[in-house]
Structures are given as C-alpha cells and as structure tokens.
BALOBA-1460 file (C-alpha; in Angstrom, 3 decimals):
// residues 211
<rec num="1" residu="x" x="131.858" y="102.449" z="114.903"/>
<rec num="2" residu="x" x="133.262" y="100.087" z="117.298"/>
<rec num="3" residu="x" x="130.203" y="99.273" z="119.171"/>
<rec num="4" residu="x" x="128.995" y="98.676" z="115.664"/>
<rec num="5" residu="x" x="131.930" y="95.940" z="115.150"/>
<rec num="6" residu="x" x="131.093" y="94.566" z="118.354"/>
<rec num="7" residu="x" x="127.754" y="93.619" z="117.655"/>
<rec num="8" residu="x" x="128.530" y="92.333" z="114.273"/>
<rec num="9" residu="x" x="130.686" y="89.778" z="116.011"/>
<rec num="10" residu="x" x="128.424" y="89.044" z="118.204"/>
<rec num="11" residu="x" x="125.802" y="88.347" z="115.604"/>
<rec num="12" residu="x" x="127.674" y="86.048" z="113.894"/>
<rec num="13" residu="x" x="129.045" y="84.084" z="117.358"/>
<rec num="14" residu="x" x="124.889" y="82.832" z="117.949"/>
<rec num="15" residu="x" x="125.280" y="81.900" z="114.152"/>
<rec num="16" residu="x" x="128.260" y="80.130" z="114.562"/>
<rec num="17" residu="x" x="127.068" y="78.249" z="117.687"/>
<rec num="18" residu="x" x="126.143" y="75.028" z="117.492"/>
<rec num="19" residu="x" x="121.938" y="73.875" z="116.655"/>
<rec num="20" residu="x" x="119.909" y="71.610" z="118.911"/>
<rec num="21" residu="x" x="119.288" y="67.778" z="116.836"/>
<rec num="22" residu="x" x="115.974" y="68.117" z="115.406"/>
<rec num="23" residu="x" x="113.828" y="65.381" z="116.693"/>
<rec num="24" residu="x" x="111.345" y="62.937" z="115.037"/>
<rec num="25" residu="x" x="108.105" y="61.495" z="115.219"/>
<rec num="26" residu="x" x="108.987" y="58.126" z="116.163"/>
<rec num="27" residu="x" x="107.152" y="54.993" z="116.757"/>
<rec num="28" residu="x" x="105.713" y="54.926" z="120.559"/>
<rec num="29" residu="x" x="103.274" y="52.209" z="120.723"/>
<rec num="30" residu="x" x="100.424" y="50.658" z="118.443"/>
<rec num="31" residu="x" x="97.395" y="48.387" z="118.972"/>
<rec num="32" residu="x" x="97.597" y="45.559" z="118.298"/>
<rec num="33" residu="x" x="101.000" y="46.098" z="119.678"/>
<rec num="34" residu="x" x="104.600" y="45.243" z="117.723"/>
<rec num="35" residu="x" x="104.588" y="41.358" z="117.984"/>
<rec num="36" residu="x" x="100.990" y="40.797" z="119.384"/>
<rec num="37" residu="x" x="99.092" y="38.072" z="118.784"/>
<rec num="38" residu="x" x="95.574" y="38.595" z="118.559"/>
<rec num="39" residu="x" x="92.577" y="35.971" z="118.644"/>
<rec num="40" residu="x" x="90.642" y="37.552" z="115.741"/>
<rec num="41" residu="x" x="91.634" y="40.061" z="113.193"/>
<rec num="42" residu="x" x="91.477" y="43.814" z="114.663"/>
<rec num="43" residu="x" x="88.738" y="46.728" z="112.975"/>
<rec num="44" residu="x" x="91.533" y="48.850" z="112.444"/>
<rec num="45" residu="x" x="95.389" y="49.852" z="113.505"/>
<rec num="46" residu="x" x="95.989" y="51.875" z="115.540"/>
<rec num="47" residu="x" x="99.568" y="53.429" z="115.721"/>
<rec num="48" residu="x" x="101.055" y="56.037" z="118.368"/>
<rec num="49" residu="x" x="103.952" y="58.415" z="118.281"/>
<rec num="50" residu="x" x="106.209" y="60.581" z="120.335"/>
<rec num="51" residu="x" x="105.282" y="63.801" z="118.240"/>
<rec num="52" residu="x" x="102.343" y="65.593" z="116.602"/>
<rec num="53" residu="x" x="102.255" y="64.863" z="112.624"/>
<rec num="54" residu="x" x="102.054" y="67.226" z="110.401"/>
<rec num="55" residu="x" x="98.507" y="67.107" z="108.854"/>
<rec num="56" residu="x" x="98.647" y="67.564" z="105.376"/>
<rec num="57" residu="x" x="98.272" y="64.811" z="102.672"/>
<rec num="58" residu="x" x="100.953" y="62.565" z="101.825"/>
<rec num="59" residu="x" x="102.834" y="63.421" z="104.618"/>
<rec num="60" residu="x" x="101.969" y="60.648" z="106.682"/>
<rec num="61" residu="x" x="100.731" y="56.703" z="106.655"/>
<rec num="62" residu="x" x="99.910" y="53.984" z="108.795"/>
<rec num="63" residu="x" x="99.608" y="51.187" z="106.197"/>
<rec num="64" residu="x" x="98.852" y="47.211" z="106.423"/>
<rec num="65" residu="x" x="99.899" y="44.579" z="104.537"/>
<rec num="66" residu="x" x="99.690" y="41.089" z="104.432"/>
<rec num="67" residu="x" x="102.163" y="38.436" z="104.107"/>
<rec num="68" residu="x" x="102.085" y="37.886" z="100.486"/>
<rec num="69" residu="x" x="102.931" y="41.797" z="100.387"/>
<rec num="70" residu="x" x="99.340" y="43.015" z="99.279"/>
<rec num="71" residu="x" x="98.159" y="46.343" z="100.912"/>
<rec num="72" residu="x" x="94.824" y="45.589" z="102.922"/>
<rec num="73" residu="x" x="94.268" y="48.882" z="104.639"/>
<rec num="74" residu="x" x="92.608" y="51.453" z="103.020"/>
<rec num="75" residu="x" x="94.368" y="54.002" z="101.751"/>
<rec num="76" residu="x" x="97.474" y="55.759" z="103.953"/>
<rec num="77" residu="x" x="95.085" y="55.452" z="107.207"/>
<rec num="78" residu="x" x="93.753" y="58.598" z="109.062"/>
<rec num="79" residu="x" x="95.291" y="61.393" z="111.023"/>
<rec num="80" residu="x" x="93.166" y="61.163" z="114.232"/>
<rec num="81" residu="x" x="91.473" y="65.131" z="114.036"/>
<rec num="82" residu="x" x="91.657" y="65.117" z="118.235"/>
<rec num="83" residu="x" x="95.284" y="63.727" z="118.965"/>
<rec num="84" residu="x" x="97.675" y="64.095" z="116.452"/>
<rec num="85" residu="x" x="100.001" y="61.625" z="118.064"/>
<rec num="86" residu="x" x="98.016" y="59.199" z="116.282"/>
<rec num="87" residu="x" x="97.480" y="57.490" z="113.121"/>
<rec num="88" residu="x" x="95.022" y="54.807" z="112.435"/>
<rec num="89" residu="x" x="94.471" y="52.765" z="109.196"/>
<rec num="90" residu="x" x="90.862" y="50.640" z="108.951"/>
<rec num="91" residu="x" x="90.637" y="47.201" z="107.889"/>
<rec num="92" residu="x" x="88.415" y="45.299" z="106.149"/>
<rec num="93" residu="x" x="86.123" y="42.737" z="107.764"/>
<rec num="94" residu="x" x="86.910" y="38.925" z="107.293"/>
<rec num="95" residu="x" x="91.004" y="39.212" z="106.931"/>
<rec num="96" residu="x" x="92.109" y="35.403" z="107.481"/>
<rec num="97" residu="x" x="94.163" y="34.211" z="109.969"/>
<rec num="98" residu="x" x="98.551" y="34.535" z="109.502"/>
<rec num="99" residu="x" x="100.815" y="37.694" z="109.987"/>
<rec num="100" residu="x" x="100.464" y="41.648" z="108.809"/>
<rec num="101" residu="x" x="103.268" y="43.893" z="108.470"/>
<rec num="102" residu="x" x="102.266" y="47.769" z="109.143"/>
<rec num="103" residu="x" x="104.211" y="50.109" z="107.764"/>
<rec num="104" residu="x" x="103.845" y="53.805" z="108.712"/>
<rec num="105" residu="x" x="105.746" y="57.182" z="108.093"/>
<rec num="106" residu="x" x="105.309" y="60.716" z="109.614"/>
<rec num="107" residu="x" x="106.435" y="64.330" z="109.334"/>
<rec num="108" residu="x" x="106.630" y="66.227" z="113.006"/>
<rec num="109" residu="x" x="104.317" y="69.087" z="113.056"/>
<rec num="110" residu="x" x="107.572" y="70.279" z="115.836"/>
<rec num="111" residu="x" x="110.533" y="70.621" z="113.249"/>
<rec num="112" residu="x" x="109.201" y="68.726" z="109.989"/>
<rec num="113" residu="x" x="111.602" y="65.977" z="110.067"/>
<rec num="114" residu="x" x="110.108" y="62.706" z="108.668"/>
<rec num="115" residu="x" x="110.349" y="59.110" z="110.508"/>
<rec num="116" residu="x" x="109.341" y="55.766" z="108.466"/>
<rec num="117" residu="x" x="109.290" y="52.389" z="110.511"/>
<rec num="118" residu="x" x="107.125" y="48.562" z="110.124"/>
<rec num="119" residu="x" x="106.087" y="46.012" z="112.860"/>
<rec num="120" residu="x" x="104.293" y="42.674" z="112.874"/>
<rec num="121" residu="x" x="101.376" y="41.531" z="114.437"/>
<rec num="122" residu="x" x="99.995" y="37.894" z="114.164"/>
<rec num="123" residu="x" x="96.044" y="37.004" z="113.837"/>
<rec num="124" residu="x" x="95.812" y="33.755" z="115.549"/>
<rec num="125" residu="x" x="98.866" y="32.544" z="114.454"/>
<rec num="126" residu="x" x="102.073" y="31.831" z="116.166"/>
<rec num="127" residu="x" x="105.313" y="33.096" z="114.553"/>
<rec num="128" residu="x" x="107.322" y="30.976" z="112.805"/>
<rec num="129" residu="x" x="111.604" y="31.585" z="114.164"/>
<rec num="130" residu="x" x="111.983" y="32.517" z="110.952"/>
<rec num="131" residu="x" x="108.705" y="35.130" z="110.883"/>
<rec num="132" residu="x" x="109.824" y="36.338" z="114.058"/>
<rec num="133" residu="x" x="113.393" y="37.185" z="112.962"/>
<rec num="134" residu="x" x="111.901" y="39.056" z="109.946"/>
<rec num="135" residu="x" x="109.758" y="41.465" z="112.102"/>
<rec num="136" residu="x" x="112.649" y="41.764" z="114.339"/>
<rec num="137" residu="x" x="114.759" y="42.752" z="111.354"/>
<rec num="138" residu="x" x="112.318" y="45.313" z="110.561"/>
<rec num="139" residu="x" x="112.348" y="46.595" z="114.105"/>
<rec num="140" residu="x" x="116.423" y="47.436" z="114.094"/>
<rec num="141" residu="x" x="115.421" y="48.785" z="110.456"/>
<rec num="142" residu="x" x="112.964" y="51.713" z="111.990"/>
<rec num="143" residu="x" x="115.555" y="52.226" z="114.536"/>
<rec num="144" residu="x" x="118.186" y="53.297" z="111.964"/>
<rec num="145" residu="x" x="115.867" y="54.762" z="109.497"/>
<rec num="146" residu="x" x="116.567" y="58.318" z="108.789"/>
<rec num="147" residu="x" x="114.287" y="59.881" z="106.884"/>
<rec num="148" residu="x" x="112.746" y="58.488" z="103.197"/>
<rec num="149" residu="x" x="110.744" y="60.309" z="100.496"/>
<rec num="150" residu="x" x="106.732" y="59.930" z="100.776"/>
<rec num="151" residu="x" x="105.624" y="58.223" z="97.925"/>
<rec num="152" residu="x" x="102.191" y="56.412" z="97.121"/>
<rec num="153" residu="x" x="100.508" y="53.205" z="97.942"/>
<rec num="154" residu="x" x="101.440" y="50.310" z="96.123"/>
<rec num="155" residu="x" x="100.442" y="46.893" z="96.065"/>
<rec num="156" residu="x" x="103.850" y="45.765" z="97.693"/>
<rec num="157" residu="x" x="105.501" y="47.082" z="100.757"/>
<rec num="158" residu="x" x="108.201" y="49.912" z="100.569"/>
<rec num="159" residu="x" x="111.633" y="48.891" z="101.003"/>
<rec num="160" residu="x" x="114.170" y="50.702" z="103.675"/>
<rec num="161" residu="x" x="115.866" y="53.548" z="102.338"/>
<rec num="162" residu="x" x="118.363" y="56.042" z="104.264"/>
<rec num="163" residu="x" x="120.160" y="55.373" z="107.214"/>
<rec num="164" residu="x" x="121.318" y="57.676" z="110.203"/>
<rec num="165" residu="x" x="124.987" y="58.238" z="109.909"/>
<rec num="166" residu="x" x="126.473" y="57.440" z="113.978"/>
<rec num="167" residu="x" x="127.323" y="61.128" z="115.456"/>
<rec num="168" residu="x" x="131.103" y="61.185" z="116.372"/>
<rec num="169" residu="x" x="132.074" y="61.160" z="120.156"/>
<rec num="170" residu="x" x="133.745" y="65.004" z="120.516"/>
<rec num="171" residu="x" x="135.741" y="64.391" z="123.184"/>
<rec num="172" residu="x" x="136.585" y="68.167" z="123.450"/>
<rec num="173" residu="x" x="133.069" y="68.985" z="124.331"/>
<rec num="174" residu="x" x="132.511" y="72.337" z="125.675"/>
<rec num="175" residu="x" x="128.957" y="71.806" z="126.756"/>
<rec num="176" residu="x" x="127.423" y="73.752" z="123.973"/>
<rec num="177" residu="x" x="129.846" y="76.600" z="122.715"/>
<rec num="178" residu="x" x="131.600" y="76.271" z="119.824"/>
<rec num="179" residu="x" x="134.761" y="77.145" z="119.114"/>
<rec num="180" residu="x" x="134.083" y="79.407" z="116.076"/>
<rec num="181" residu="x" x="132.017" y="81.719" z="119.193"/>
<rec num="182" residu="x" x="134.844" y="81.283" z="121.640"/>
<rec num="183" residu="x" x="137.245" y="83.317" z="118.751"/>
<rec num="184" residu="x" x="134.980" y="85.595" z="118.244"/>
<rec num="185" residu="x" x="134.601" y="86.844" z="120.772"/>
<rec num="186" residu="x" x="138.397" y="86.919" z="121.906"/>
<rec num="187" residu="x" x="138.950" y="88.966" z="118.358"/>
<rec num="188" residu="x" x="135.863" y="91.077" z="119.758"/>
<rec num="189" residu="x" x="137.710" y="91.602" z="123.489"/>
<rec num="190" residu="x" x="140.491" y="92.575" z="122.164"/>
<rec num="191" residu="x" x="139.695" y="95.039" z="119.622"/>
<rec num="192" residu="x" x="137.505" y="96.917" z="122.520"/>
<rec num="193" residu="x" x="140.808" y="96.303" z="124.672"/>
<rec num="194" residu="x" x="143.065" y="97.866" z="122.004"/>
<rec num="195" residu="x" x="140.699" y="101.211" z="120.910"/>
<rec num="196" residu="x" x="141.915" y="104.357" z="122.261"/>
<rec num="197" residu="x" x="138.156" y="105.672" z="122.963"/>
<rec num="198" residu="x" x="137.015" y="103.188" z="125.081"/>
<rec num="199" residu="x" x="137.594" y="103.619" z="129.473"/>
<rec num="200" residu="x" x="136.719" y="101.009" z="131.852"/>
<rec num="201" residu="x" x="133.812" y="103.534" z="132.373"/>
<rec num="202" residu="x" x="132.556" y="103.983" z="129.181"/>
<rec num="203" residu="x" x="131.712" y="99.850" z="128.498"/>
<rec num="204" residu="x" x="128.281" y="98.907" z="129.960"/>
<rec num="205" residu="x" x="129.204" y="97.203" z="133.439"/>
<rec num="206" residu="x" x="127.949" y="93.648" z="132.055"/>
<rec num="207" residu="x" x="130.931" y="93.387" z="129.810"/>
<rec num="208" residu="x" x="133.698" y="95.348" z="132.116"/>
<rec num="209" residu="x" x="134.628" y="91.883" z="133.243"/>
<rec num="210" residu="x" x="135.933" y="90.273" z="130.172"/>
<rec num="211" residu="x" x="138.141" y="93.319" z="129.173"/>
C-alpha cells in the first residue's frame, strides 16, 4: 500500500513540474529579402522559416500585397512538397514598379503553435522615411505577435492581432524543478520515513539516500 502511495506522488511530481515553451515557426529569411530592393518585379516570394509547417489547408500563407492594400499573389501561396521550411506565393507577370507588403502565417508541424508576421520589399523604388518606418513598424509587430486566428484572403491586408505577454524574471529559479515536486516528494520521504514496515534494507538502494 505504501509503495502504492509512493508512486502516486511521484506521478503527480512529473505533472506538477514545470513544461518546456512551445516554440514557433518564425520568420527566418525570404527572397526578395525584408527591405530589398529589387530591379524588376520577382516571379514569385519566396519565404523561409525556422520550423516545418503543418501542411494542411488554411493553416498557412505567404501572401502579397500591394501598396494600395490589394492582394496580388495568388491565393495563400504554396507549401513547398520537398522542404517544409518554406512557403512561396507566385506573382503575376507585369506588377509595376513601388512597394509590396507580404504577409505570411504558419502552424509548426513540431508543437502546432501558429506564428503570423509582414515585411516589405521595394521594386525599383527607393523607400520613402516614411515607407521605411512603416515596414519597420511591421517588423517589431511580427516580433511581438503571438498567435492570430487563420482566416481567408481578402482584398485588404490583415491587421495585428494578439500580443505575447513578457514572461516574469523568477528570481528563485531552481533550474527546472518546481516547487509543487520539491513537496512532494518531502510528504513522500517522510511518509516512507515514518511507516513501521519499511528497513533501510527493504527500500531499493536508489532511494536509501533520501530517507
């Protein structure tokens, strides 16, 4: 019965300890690349992250828009079938000279979290300060972009939605146990310490040392 207890308790300690952070599938780097400047409008975008997608429709995008907010890729681009890092969205032929925004969004194929992010890229155009301060705008947005729902296409482009909240500093940090486990196992010590049928010899060696 009180091995029984034991384990029970020790059950609920991994429970109670603490999970890793799940990760995302963030923006890594894109062609034309965030800021470019390109002689003559690009075939397609091309748009790299740090984690697999999840292939499945209308979980991800890689979309293109110009600057008066019309959608000129097709669709929500293509998950590419031999490197799921990457998304690309085709273009059509003849797209006149100024800036595109591309807006993308992904769900990691490693823990399902989704990522949403835009970037600028400029076909044989300089930025304007005020252009360039947009795009950088957009850049700090993707940085503390949570995660969004996945909705459609539409003619205009998607505004920001949810923000990460900043994880707090513990500076009690006990490199990966929590406290809830640390008490649990005391309550679990000292139960085996207190029963009357249990001898230094009778506890497996491996735990002799904490009673």
């Amino acid at each position: 019965m009180l091995w029984s207890v034991l384990v029970a308790l020790v059950a609920l300690s991994a429970l109670a300890s603490p999970r890793p952070a799940f990760a995302h599938a963030e923006y890594e780097r894109s062609e034309p690349a965030r800021d470019e400047v390109v002689a003559e409008a690009p075939a397609r975008v091309d748009v790299f992250f740090t984690q697999e997608v999840f292939k499945q429709a209308g979980k991800n995008y890689v979309r293109v828009f110009d600057d008066g907010e019309t959608q000129v890729s097709e669709g929500n681009g293509t998950v590419d079938d031999d490197n799921r890092l990457h998304i690309f969205a085709d273009l059509p032929p003849g797209l006149p000279d100024g800036r595109y925004i591309v807006e993308w969004m992904t769900t990691s194929d490693e823990d399902g979290d989704t990522d949403d992010g835009a970037f600028c890229f400029y076909v044989n155009a300089e930025p304007s300060t005020e252009m360039a301060a947009e795009c950088a705008a957009l850049a700090d947005e993707e940085e503390s972009t949570a995660t969004a729902s996945l909705g459609t296409p539409t003619a205009g482009r998607a505004e920001a939605t949810a923000t990460t909240a900043p994880v707090p500093n513990d500076a009690n940090d006990d490199g990966g146990v929590s406290t809830v486990a640390l008490v649990i196992g005391a309550i679990a010590v000292a139960a085996v310490k207190s029963s009357p049928y249990v001898t230094g010899t009778s506890v497996p060696s491996s735990l002799r040392k904490w009673i």
